[in-house]
C-alpha positions in Angstrom: 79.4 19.9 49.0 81.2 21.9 51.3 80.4 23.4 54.6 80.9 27.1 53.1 79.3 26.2 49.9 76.2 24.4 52.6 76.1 27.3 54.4 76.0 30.3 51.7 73.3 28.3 49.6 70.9 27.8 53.1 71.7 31.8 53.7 70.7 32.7 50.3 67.5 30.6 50.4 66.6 32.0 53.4 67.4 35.3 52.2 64.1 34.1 49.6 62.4 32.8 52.1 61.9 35.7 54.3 61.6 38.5 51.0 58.7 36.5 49.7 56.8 36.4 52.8 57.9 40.2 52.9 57.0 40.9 49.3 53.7 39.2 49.5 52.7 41.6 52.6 54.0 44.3 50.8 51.0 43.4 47.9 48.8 42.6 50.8 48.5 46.2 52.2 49.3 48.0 48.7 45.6 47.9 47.2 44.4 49.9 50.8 47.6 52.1 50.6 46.3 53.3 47.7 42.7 53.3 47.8 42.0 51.3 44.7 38.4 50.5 45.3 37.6 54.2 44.9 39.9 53.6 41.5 37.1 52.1 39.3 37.8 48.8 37.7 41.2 49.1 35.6 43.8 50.5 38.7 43.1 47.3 40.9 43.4 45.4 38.1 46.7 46.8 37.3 48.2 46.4 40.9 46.7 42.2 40.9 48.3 42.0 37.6 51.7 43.2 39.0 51.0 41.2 42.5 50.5 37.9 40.1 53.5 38.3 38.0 56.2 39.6 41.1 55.0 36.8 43.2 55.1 34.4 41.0 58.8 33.3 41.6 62.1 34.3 40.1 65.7 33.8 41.1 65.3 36.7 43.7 69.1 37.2 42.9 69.1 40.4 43.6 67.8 39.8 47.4 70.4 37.6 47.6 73.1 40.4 46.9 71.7 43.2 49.0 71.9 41.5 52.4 75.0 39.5 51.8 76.8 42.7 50.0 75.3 44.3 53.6 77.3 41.3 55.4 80.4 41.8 53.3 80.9 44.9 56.1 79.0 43.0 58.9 75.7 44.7 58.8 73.3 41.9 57.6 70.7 43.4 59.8 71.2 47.4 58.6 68.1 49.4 58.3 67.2 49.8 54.6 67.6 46.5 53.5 64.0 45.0 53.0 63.2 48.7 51.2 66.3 48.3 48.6 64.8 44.7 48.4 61.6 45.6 47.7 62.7 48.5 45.7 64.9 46.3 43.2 62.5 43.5 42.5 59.8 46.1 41.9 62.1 47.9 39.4 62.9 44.2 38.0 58.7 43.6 37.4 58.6 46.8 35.5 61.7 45.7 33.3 59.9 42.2 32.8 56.9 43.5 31.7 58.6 45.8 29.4 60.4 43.6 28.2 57.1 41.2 27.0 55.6 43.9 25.8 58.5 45.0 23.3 59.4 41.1 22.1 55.0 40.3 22.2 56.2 37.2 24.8 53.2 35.0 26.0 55.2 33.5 29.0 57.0 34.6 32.0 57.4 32.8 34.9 55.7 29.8 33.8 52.4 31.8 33.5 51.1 34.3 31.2 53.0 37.4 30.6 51.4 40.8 31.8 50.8 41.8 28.2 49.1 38.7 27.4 46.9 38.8 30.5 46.0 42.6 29.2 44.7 40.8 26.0 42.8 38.4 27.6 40.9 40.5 29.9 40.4 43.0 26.9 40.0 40.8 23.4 37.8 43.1 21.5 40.0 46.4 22.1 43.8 45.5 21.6 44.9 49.0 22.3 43.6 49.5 25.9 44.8 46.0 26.3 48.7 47.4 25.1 48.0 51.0 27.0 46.9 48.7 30.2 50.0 46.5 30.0 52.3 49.6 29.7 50.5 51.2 32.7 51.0 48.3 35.0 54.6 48.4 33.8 55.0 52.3 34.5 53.5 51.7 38.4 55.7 49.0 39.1 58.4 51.6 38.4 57.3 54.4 40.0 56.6 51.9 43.1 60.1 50.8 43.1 61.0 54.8 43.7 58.2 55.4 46.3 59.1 52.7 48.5 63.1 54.2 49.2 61.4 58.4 49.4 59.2 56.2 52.1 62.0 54.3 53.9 62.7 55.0 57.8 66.3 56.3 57.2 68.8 58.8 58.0 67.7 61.5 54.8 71.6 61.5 53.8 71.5 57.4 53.8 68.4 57.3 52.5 69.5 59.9 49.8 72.4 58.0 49.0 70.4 54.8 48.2 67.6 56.9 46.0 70.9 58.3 43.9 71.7 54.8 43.1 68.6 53.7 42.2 67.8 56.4 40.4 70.6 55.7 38.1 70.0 51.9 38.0 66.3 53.3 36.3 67.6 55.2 33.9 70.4 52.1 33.1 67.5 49.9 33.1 65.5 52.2 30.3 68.9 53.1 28.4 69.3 48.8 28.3 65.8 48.5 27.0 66.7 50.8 23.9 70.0 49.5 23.2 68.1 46.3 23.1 66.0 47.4 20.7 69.1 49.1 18.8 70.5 45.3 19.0 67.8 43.4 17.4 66.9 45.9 14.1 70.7 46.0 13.8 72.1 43.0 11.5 75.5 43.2 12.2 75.4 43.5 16.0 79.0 43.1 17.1 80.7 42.2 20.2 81.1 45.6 21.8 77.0 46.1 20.9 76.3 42.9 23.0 78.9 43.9 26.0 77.1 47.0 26.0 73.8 45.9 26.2 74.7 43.5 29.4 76.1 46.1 30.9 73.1 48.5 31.3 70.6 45.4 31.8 72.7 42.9 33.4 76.0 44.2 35.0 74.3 47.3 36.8 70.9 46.2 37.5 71.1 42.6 38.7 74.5 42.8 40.2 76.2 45.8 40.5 73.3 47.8 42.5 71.8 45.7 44.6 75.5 45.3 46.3 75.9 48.9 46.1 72.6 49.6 47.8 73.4 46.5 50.2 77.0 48.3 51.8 75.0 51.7 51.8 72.5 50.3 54.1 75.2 48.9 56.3 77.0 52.3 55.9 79.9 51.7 53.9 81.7 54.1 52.1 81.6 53.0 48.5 84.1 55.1 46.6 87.4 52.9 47.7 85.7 49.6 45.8 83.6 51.3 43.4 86.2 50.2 40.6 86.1 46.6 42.3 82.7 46.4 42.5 82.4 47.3 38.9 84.6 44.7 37.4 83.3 42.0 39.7 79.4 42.9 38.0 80.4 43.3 34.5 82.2 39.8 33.9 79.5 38.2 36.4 76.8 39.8 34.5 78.5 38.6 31.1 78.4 35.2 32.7 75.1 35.1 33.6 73.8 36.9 30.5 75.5 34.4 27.9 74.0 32.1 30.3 70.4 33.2 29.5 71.4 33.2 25.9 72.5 29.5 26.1 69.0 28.5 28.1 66.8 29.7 25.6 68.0 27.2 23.0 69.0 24.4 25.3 67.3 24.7 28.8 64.4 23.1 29.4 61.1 25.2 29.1 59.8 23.4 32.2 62.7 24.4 34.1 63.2 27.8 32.5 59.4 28.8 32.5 58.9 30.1 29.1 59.1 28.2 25.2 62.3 27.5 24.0 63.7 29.8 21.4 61.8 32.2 22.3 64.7 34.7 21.9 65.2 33.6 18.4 61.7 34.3 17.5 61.8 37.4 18.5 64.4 38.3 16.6 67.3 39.0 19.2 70.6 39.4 18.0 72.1 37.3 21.1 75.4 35.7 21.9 73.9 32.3 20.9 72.3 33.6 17.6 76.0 35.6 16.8 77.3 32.2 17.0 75.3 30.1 15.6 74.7 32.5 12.4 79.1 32.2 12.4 79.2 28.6 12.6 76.8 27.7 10.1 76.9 26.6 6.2 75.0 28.4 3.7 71.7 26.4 4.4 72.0 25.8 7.6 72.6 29.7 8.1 69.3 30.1 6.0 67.3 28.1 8.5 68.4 30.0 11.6 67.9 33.5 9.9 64.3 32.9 8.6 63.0 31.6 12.3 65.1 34.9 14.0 62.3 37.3 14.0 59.7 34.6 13.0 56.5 34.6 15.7 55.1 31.4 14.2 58.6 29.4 14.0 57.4 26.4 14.7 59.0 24.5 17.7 60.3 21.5 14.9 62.2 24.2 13.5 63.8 25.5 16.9 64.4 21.8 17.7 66.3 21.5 13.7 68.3 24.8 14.9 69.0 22.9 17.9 70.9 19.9 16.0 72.6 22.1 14.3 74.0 24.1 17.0 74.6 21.0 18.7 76.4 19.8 15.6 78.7 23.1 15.5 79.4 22.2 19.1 78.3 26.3 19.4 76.4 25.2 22.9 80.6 23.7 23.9 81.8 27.4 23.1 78.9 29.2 24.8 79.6 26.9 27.8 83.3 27.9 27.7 83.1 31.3 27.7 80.4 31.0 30.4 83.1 29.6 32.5 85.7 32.4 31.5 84.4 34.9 32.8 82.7 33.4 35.8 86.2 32.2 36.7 87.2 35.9 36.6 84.4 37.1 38.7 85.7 34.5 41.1 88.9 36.1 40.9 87.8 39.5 41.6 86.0 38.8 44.6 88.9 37.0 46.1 90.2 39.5 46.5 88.0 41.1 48.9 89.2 38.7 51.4 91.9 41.4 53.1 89.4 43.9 53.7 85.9 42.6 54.3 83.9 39.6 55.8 85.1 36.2 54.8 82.3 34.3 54.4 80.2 36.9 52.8 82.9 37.2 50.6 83.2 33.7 50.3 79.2 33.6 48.7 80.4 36.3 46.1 83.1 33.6 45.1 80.7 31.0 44.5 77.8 32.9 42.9 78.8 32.9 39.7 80.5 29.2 39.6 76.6 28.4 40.3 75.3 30.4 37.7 77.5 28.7 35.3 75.0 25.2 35.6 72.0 26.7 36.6 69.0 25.7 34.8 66.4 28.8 35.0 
């Protein structure tokens, strides 16, 4: 390993380092912020629930981008940062929780999903459980908001940095529907998939945290707006197809939720739109009775397994992984003749490391 490569991996965990001592403070003060002992039993239930699932790991990719996109112009240290951090990985709870909620998920994060929690705590009354779920998914969001209108800014820097998240919201929302578009939709082509990473991957894990980032620093976006863009969509097509490869061959351990889960929730993915085109007439049977199927069992993922495995589908899904994480690359070489060179030098390499990451 390199001295760059050395260096932008010990910046990026300490980037994680420093935001999870942050966000756990955050939780810390939040129950007294908003004097939830006066709020009966449900409200502090909701903000422990939230506490339990936001603290409980992640990537914290999203960190990682805001202060080095920040560095990419020098200011690593701008005002605004820990708020857009804060912000982001609140706005990426609410999407998680969502997102259990609308594919019934046990797991996240190698513990029980917020919906499933909701269930526990409320057995004999499944729709308060759903309605609590929802409304610990709804203050996440809203929290996400409230932290930026709260940050200690100049009001047009600070305005500028609500605008994008703001729109990142919506995106995020708009991604949760075309998702569900996706997955009642039998003949989900690739423009439908493209278009679904691009509201809930290209724009919300990549492309705003490094806007927010250069706005903090105070950098004027609109000259690398079209940059910017091109560098998050074919890094955010890396690192979903990535995702869609790790359900079906990552390693639950490692990943922190049962494999195939995707499939038996019935999402029309980049893995299932290959491995429904390589197949035979019964092989193809097998995968399209366990997409959609909550009680697959996991002998039946493990036959779909040896079949993708024997279609070589996980060899092209690995390939075009590369492809366009090699383009990303590209992109943000470019970057080199106007902005900090080993900033820039972490966007080069971030998504060469998602290509083998294993969570």
């Amino acid at each position: 390993m390199n001295s760059s490569t050395l260096s932008a991996l010990e910046r990026v965990a300490g980037h994680r380092q420093r935001f999870d001592a942050a966000f756990e403070k955050y939780f810390a003060e939040l129950a007294t912020d908003l004097g939830s002992a006066q709020l009966g039993r449900f409200a502090p239930r909701c903000l422990e629930l939230l506490a339990e699932l936001s603290l409980r790991g992640g990537k914290r990719i999203r960190i990682a981008l805001i202060h080095e996109a920040a560095g990419l112009v020098g200011g690593g240290g701008a005002a605004g940062l820990a708020e857009a951090a804060l912000s982001l990985e609140l706005l990426h709870s609410h999407a998680l929780i969502l997102d259990d909620i609308m594919d019934d998920s046990p797991l996240r994060r190698g513990g029980p999903s917020t919906y499933y929690a909701c269930r526990q705590d409320l057995p004999d009354n499944p729709q308060a459980a759903l309605g609590l779920a929802m409304m610990t998914g709804d203050l996440a969001g809203f929290l996400a908001l409230r932290v930026l209108v709260r940050a200690d800014l100049p009001a047009d820097r600070r305005q500028a940095m609500l605008d994008v998240q703001l729109g990142v919201t919506t995106d995020t929302v708009i991604g949760q529907v075309l998702d569900l578009e996706r997955d009642v939709n039998p003949t989900a082509d690739d423009v439908t998939l493209e278009t679904v990473c691009e509201y809930k991957t290209s724009r919300y894990t990549i492309l705003a945290p490094m806007r927010l980032g250069l706005l903090a620093a105070g950098q004027d976006l609109a000259p690398h707006e079209e940059s910017l863009r091109r560098y998050a969509r074919l890094a955010g097509l890396s690192g979903q197809i990535r995702d869609d490869y790790l359900d079906l061959f990552g390693d639950p351990a490692r990943t922190g939720k049962p494999r195939g889960a995707d499939l038996r929730a019935g999402r029309h993915t980049y893995l299932t739109r290959d491995l429904l085109a390589a197949t035979g007439e019964d092989e193809h049977a097998t995968v399209k009775a366990a997409l959609g199927n909550p009680h697959c069992t996991p002998q039946t993922i493990d036959r779909i397994r040896d079949i993708a495995h024997r279609h070589h589908v996980h060899t092209r899904l690995q390939a075009t992984i590369d492809h366009y994480a090699h383009a990303a690359t590209a992109e943000a070489t470019s970057w080199h003749r106007h902005w900090n060179e080993e900033a820039v030098t972490l966007f080069e390499q971030l998504p060469l490391w998602n290509t083998r990451r294993t969570r």
